[in-house]
N, C-alpha and C positions, 0 to 999 in steps of 0.2 A: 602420418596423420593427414587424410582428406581437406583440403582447404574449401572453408564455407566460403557458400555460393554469395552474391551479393542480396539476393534475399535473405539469408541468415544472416548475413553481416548488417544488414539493415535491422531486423528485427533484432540483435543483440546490442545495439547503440541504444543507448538512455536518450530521450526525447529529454531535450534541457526545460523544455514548458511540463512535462507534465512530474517531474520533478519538482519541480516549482510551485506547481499547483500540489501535490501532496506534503512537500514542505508549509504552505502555505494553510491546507485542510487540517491538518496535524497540529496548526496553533493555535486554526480559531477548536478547532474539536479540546482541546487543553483549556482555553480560554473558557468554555462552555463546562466543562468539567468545573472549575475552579468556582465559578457562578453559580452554578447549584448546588455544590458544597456549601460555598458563604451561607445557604440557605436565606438568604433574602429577596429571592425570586417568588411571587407570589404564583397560584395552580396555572393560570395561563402561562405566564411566563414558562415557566418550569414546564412545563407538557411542547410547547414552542419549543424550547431549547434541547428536551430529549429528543424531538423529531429533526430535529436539526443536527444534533448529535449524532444520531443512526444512522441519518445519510452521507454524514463525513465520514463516518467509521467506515462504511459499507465501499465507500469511495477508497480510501485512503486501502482497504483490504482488497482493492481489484488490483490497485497501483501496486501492492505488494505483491501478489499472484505474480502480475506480468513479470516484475522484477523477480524472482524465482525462476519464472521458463525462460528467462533470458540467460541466467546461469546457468540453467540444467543447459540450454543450449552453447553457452562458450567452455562450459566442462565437455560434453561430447556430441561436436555438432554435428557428428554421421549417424548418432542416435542419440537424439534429447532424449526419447520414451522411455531408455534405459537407464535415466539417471534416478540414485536414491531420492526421497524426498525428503526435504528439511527434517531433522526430529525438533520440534518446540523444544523452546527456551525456558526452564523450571527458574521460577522465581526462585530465590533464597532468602 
């Protein structure tokens, strides 16, 4: 097996901040979920909070992406391209 170069090796190391920050976007995004369910957020509120929501989700799904080709890349890092991609996770 080809040993990655330290650009690979850099790029498959987890950023400990931005970690953090999607650990972090992932509570208040729960937080906001929780809040418009109580339903006692009135139409501003509520319209505020799903736009707020969007942007954490949107965020928190790029964090995920990266975290993906960073595996495809330390499963085969002479060729990420060729790695299968996740199959989704079916509720039960």
């Amino acid at each position: 097996m080809p040993k990655p170069s330290p650009k690979q090796t850099a790029a498959a190391a987890p950023d400990a901040s931005s970690v953090a920050r999607f650990e972090q976007s992932l509570g208040e995004l729960e937080a906001l979920v929780t809040s418009m369910e109580g339903g006692e957020l009135n139409l501003d509120e509520s319209l505020r909070a799903f736009e707020r929501g969007i942007a954490l989700y949107r965020s928190c799904q790029a964090t995920l992406e990266q975290a993906e080709a960073r595996v495809r890349l330390l499963l085969d890092p002479g060729h990420p391209e060729s790695a299968q991609p996740f199959a989704p996770v079916e509720e039960s």
